[in-house]
N, C-alpha and C positions, 0 to 999 in steps of 0.2 A: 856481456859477462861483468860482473858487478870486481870492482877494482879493488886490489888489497891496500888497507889504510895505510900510508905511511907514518901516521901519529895515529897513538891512543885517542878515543876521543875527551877524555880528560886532558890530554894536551889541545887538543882542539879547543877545547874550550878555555884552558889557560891562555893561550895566544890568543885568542877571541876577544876574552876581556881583557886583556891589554893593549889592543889595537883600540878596543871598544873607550877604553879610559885616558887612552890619548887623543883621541878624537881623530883618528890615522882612518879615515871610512874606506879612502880604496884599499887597500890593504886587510881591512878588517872583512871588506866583499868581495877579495879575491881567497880571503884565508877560509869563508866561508863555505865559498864554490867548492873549495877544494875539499874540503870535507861532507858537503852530502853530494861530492861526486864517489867518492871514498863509501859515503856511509847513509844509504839514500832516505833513511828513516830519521835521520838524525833531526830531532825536532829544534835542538839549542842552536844550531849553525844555520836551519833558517828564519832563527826570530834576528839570530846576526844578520843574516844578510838582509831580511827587512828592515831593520836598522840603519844600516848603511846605507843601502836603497833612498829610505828615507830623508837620511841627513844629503845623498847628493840628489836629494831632488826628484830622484826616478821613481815617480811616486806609483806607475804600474806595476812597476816588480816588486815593489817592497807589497803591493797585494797579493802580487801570486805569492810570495815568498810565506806571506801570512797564511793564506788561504792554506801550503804545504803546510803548517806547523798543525791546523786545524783538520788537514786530512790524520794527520797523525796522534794528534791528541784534542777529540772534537771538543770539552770541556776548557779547553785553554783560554779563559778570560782576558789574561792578558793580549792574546793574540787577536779573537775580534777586536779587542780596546783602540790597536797597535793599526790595526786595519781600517776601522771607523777614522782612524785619524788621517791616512792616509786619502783616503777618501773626501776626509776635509779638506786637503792642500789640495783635491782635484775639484775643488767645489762643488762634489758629488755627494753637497746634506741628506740626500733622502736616504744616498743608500748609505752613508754616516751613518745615520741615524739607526739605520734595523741592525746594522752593525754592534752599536752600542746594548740596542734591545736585546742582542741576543747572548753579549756580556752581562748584564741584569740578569735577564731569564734564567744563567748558569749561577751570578751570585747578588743576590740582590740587595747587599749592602756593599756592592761599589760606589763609592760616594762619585771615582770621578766618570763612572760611565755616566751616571746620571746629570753632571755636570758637562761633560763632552756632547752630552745630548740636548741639553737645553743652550749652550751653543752652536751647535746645527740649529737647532732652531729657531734660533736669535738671528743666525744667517738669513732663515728662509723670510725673515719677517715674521714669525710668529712668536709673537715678546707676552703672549698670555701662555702658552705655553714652557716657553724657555722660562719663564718666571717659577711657573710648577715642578722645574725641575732644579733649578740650582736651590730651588727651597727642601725638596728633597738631598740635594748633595750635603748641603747646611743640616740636617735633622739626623746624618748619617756622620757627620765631621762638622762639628761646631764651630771649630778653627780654621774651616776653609775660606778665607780670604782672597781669593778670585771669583766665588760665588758670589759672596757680595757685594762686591765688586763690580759685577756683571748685570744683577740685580740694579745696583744705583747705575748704570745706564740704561737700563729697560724703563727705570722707573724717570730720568732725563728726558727720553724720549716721548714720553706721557709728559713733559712739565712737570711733573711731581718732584719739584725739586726740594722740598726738604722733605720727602720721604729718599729722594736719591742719597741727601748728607747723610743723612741718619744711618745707611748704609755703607757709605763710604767713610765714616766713621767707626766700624764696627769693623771694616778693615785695619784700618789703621789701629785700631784697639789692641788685634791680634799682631798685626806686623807695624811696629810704632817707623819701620825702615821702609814701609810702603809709600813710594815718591811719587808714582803714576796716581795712586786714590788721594794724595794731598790737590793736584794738579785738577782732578775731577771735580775735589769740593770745591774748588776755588772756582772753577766753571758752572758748578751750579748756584754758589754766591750770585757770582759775575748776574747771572740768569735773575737771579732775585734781587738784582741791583742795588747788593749790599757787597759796594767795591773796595771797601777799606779791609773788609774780612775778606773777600776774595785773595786780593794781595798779599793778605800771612799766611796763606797756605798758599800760596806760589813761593814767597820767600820760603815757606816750611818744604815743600818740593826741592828748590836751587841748594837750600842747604845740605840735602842728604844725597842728590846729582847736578852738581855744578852744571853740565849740559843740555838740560833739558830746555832744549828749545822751545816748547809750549808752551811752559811756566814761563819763559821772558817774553814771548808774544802774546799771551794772554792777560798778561801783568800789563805790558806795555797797554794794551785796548782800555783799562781796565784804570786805568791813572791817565788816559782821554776823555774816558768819563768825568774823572775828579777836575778835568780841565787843569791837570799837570802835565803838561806837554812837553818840557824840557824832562821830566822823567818818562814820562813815557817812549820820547825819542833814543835815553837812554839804553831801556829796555831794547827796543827794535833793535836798537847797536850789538847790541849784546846775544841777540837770539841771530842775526848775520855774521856778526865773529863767529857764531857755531857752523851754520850753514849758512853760505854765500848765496846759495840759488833759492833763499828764501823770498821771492819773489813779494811776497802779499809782505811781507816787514816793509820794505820800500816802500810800498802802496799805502801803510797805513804810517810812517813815519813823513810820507808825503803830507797826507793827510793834518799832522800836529805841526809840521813847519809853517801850513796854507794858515791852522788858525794862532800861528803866533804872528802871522803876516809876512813873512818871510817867503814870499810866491817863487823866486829864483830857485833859492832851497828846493821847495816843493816841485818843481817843475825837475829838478833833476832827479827825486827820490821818483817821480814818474816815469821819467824813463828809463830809470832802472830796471822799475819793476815790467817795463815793456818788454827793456834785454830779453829778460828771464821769460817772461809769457807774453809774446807776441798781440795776443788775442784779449788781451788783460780790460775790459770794455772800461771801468770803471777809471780805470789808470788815466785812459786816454780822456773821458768824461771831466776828471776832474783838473787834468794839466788844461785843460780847453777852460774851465773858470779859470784858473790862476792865473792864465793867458790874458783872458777878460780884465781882471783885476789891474793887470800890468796895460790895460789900454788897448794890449797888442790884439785889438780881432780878427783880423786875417786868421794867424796863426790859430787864435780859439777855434774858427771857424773849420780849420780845415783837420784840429784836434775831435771837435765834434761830428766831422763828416767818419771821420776813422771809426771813430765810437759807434755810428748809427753805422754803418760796415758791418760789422760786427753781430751787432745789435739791431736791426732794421725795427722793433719796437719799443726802443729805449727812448720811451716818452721826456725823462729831464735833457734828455740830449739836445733833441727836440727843441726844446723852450729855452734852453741856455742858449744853442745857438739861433733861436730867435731874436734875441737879446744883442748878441754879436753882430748880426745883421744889421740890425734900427741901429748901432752904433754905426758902424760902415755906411750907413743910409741909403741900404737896402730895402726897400720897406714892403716891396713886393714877396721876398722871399721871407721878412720878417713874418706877413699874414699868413703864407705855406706851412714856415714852420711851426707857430703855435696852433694853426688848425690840425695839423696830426699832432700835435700832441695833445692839444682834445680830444680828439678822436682816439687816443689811446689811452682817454681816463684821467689825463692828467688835471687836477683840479685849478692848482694857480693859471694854468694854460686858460679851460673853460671861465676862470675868474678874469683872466685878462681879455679877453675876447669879449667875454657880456657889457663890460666898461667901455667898450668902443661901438657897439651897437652889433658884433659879430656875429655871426650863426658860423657852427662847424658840421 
């Protein structure tokens, strides 16, 4: 027996979007129940309850809840729109995708189904087609700047990196507050190994979000290059004040201590970055030189055996601690380790081996 409303549904839907406007979701998906338990046609309380569905995550109901708004009114674009998305959070691009098509199909100047759809499709790997379609969201909203956005990483991905700027500039054209597309161009600089202009659009990035940790670990890489290592260590400081479990900042502030000679330093931004990632092969590869450097081979030796753990085809590991060996005077296990590391391609390996009369 169908239950008698306790509220109008105009009050329903005033409470709706006031839960909906304070971001209140349980509340807003209990206030919903209650009403197409009340009023089972009611198609506005369950685009709310797909809503809230949504935002905690329960990304199957917020589809059936869709799918209700769509038994009830089959032309409701926004509700495949709302459902394709949902679908996105279940990494379920294909059926995204028809989702989308079938928002089109009802209006076919939705600029953002067609952009929601060239993101599924960008997910699947298919960047010749995601590219046809934020070109379409672009030809429908000129001012759509995640289209472009999205395009200058399709177009990253291909190298195309200054047709990526050119992109990412046409963002930032439309949204001059756009901090993620400054942080892009500077990546696709970095890429074209023009690091001075990478760098002001990082600083143009940190200017407009003081936090963005990409922009100072990118920055930081990026002034390693210029062989300013005292700013670049900076940098790495700076994007660890934001997040401490930045693991790879350690790793590459290691990195700038090793080449200001400073191997102590460097040995300890190493193990930092172990703290953080265990498995960090590189981390371990490179305290194992600093190790070297400081005389101490043992220690390198047993840094490289960590690394080749890890790694069992990590050719420089291979050859460095070949190196650590002949110093310990080793020389048995010296000839082991540079023959796999020829045997794994390594070129200085098969160059040192042919000098002594070697085959691997």
């Amino acid at each position: 027996m169908k239950k008698t409303p306790s509220l109008s549904r105009e009050a329903y839907i005033d409470m709706m979007n006031s839960y909906l406007s304070s971001k209140n979701y349980d509340k807003l998906l209990e206030c919903s129940r209650e009403a197409v338990d009340a009023c089972p046609d009611f198609a506005e309380a369950y685009v709310a309850m797909g809503l809230a569905c949504s935002e905690l995550k329960q990304h199957n109901q917020a589809i059936v809840a869709f799918q209700k708004v769509i038994a009830i009114d089959p032309d409701n674009v926004s509700a495949y729109c709302r459902m394709g998305n949902a679908c996105d959070d279940l990494k379920d691009y294909k059926i995204a995708i028809a989702c989308y098509q079938k928002a089109i199909a009802i209006d076919p100047n939705h600029a953002e189904a067609y952009y929601n759809t060239g993101l599924a499709c960008y997910n699947l790997h298919n960047d010749s087609e995601a590219m046809l379609y934020y070109q379409k969201a672009i030809a429908l909203n000129p001012n759509f700047v995640r289209a472009y956005s999205n395009m200058g990483n399709i177009y990253c991905n291909l190298k195309d990196y200054k047709a990526a700027i050119a992109c990412y500039q046409k963002a930032t054209a439309i949204d001059p507050n756009y901090a993620e597309a400054y942080v892009n161009i500077g990546a696709a600089y970095g890429a074209l190994k023009n690091y001075r202009e990478a760098i002001r659009y990082y600083q143009k990035a940190i200017a407009l979000e003081p936090n963005l940790v990409q922009a100072y670990y990118n920055m930081g890489l990026d002034y390693g290059e210029l062989e300013s290592y005292h700013e670049a260590i900076q940098c790495y400081r700076k994007a660890i004040a934001i997040d401490p479990t930045l693991g790879q900042a350690y790793y590459s502030m290691g990195f700038e201590y090793y080449n200001l000679n400073d191997c102590n330093e460097a040995i300890r931004c190493y193990k930092k970055a172990i703290a953080i990632d265990p498995n960090h092969v590189q981390a371990y590869a490179n305290m194992g030189v600093a190790y070297g450097t400081l005389n101490d081979y043992n220690e390198a030796v047993r840094c490289f055996q960590k690394a080749i753990a890890i790694d069992p085809n990590y050719a420089a590991a291979y050859y460095n601690m070949g190196f650590a060996c002949y110093n310990l005077g080793n020389y048995d296990e010296t000839m082991r380790c540079l023959k796999k590391a020829a045997q794994l391609g390594l070129s200085q390996a098969q160059e040192s081996l042919r000098a002594v009369g070697e085959n691997w």
